[in-house]
C-alpha positions as CSV (number, residue, x, y, z in Angstrom):
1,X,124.9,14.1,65.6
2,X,122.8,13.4,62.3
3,X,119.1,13.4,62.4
4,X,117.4,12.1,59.0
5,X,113.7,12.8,58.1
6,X,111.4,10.9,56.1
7,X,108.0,10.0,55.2
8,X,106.9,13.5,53.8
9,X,104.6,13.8,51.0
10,X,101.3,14.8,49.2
11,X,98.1,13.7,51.2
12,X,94.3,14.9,50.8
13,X,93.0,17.0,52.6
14,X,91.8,14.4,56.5
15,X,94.4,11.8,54.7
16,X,97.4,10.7,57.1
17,X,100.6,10.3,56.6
18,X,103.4,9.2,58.9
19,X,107.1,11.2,59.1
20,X,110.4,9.4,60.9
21,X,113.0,10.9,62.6
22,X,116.4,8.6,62.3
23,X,119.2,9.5,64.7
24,X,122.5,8.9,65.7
25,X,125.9,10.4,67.1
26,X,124.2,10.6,70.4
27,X,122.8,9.0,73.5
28,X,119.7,9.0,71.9
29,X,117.5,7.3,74.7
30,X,118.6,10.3,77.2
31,X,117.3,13.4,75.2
32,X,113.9,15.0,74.5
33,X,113.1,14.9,70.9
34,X,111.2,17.5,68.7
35,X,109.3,18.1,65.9
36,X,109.0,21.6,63.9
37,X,107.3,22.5,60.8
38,X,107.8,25.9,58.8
39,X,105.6,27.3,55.8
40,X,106.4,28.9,53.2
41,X,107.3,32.5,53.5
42,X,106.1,31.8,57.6
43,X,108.6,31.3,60.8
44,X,109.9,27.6,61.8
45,X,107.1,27.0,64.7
46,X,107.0,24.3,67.5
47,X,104.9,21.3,66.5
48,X,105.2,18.4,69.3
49,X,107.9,16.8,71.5
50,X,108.5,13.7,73.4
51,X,110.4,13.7,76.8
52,X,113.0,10.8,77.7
53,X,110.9,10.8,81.5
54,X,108.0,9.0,80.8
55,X,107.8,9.3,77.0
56,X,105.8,12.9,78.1
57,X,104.3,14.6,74.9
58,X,104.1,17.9,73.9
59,X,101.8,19.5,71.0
60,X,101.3,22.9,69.3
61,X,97.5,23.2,70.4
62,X,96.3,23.4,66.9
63,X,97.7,19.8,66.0
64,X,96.3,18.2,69.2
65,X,94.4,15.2,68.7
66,X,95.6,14.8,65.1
67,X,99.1,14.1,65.6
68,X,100.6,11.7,67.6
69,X,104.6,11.8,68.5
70,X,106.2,8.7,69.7
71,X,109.9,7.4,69.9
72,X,111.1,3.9,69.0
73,X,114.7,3.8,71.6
74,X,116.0,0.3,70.8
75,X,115.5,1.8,66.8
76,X,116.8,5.4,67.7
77,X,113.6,6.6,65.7
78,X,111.1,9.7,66.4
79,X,107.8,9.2,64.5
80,X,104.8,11.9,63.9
81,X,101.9,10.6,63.2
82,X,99.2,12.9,61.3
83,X,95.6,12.4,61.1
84,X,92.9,14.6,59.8
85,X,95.2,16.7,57.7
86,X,94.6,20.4,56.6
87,X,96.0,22.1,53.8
88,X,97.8,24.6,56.5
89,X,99.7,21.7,57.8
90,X,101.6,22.4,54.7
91,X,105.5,22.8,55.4
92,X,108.3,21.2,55.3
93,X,108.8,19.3,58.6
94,X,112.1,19.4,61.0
95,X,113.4,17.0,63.5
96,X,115.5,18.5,66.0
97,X,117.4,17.9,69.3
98,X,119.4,19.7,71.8
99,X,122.4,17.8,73.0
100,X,125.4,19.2,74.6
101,X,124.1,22.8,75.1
102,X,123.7,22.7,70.9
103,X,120.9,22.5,68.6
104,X,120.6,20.2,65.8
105,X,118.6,19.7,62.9
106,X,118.1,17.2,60.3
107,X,117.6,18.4,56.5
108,X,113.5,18.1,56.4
109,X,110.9,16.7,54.9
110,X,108.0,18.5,52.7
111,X,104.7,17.5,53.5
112,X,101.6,19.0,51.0
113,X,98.4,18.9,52.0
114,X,96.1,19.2,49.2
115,X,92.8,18.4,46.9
């Protein structure tokens, strides 16, 4: 299983930007898909997931309405779109997927929001 992050970056203050989430080694179409962030000197937290049933989202309430998750099957992509940054979205962001009773991760990707 390899999941690979990209996208991150330095954005404004209310700039966007957009992270992806490349996987493979799995059935990729068949598994929920998440996205966590974690701050410096702060714990990894939940930040939005996407089901396989429906393409069903899931968000960490203070993100809601800024960020948008969505999943690209034929590509085997996971994208988070974010809107209306704030400087505490700072982080460096995780994909991550649990797949045969185990949890994987990909390697991250910083994100800095800042004026």
């Amino acid at each position: 299983v390899q999941l690979v992050e990209s996208g991150g970056g330095y954005a404004q203050p209310g700039g966007s930007l957009r992270l992806s989430c490349e996987a493979s080694g799995f059935t990729f179409s068949g598994c929920d898909i998440a996205w966590y962030r974690q701050a410096p000197e702060k714990e990894l937290e939940f930040v939005a997931r996407i089901f396989t049933i429906g393409a069903i989202t899931s968000y960490k309430d203070s993100v809601k309405g800024r960020f948008t998750i969505s999943r690209d099957n034929a590509k085997n992509a996971v994208y988070l779109q974010m809107n209306s940054l704030k400087p505490e979205d700072t982080a460096v962001y995780y994909c991550n997927v649990e797949y045969s009773g185990d949890n994987y991760w990909g390697q991250g990707t910083q994100v800095t929001v800042s004026s």
